[in-house]
KEGU-852678 format. One record per atom (N, C-alpha, C, CB): x, y, z. Coordinates in steps of 0.05 Angstrom, whole numbers, padded with zeros to 5 digits, always signed. Glycine has a CB too. Layout:
N
XYZ;...
***
This chain:
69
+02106+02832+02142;+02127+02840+02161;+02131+02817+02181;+02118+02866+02176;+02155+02809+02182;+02163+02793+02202;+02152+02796+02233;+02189+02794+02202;+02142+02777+02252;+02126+02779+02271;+02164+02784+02297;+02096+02745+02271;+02159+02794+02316;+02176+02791+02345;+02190+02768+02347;+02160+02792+02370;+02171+02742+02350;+02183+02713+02358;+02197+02709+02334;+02160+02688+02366;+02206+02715+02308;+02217+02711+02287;+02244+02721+02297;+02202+02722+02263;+02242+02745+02309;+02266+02755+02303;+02289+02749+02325;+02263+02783+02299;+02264+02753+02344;+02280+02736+02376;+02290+02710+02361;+02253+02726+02409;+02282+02693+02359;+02292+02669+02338;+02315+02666+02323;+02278+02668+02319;+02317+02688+02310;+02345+02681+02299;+02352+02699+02306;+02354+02676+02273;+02360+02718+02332;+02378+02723+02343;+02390+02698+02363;+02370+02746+02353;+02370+02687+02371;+02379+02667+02388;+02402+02654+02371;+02356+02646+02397;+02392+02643+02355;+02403+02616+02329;+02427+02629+02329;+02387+02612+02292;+02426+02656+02322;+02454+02667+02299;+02480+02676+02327;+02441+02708+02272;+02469+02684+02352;+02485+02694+02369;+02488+02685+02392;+02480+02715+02372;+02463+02669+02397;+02460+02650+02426;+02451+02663+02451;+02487+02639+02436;+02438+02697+02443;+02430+02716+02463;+02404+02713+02461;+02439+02743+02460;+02388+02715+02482;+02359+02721+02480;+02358+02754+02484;+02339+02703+02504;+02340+02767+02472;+02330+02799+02468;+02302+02796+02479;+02330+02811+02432;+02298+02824+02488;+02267+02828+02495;+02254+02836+02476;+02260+02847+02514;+02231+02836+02470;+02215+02848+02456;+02212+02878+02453;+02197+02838+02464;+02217+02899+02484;+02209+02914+02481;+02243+02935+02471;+02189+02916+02504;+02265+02911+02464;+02283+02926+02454;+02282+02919+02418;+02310+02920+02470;+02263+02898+02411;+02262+02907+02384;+02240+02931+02370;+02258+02883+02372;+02224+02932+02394;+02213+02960+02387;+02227+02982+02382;+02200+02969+02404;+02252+02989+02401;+02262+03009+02407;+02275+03010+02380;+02276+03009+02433;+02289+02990+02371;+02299+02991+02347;+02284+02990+02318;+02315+02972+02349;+02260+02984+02319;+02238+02987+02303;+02232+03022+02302;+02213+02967+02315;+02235+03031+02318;+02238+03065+02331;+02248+03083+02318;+02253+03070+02355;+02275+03072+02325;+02298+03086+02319;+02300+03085+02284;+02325+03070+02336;+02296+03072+02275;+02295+03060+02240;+02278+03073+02233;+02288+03030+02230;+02265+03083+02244;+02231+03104+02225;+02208+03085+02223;+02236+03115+02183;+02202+03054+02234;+02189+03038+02231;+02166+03041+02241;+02199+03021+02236;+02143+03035+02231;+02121+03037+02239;+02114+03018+02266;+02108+03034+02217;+02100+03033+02295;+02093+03021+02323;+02068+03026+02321;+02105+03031+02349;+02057+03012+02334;+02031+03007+02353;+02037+03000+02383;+02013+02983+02341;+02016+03016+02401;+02026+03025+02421;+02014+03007+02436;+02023+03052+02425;+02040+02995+02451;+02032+02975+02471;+02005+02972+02498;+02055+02974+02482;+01996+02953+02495;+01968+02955+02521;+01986+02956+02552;+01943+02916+02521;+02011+02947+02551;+02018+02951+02572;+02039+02978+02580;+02027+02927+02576;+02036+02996+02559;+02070+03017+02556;+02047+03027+02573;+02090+03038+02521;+02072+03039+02597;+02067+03067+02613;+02060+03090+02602;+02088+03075+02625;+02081+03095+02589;+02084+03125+02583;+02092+03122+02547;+02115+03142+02607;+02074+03134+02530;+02077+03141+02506;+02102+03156+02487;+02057+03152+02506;+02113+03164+02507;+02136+03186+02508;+02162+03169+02516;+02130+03213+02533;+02165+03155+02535;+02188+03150+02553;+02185+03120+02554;+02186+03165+02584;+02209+03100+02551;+02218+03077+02546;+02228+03067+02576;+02239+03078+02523;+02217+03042+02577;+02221+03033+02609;+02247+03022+02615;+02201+03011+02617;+02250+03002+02590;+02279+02989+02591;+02287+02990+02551;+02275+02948+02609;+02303+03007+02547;+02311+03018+02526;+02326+03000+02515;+02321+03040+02529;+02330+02996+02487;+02350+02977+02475;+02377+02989+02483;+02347+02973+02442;+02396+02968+02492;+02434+02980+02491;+02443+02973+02468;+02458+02967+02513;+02469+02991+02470;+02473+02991+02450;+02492+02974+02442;+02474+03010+02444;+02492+02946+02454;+02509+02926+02441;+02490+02900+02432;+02534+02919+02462;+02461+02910+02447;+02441+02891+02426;+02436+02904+02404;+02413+02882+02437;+02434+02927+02398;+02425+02935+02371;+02437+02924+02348;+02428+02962+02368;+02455+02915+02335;+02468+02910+02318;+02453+02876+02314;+02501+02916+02325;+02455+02867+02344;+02436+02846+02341;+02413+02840+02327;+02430+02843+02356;+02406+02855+02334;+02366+02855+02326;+02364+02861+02304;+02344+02879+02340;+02385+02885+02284;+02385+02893+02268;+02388+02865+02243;+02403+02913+02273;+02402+02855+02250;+02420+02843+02227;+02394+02816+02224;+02460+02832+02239;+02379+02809+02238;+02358+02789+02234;+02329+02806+02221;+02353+02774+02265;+02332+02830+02226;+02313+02856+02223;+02315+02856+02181;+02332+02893+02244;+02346+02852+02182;+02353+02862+02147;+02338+02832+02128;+02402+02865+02140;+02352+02811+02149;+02345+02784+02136;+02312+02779+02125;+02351+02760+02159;+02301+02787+02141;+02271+02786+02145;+02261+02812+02126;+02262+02790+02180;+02274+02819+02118;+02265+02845+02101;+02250+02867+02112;+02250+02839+02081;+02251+02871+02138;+02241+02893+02153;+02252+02925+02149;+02244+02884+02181;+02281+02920+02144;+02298+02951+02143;+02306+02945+02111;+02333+02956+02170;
***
């Protein structure tokens, strides 16, 4: 499985946006993808800063390349 800094990566490359990390989780989430639960997440339940939804398509499309989805 492709590591975070991979994907941040070529989102950068392919779009010129930097993404957070904790919005490729969200989209790792949303896909049925398997998480491990952060040392720093608050709340197990509730998302601090949630992916929007005009990065998703982002994240996704470096997500397919990488063979993650």
């Amino acid at each position: 499985m492709a590591t975070y800094a991979q994907v941040q990566s070529l989102v950068k490359d392919t779009h010129g946006r930097s993404v957070k990390t904790c919005w490729i989780a969200h989209v790792k989430e949303m896909n049925g993808l398997p998480l491990r639960t952060a040392w720093n997440r608050l709340s197990p339940t509730n998302r601090a800063e949630p992916c929007p939804d005009w990065a998703r398509p982002m994240i996704e499309d470096p997500m397919r390349r990488l063979g993650m989805l």
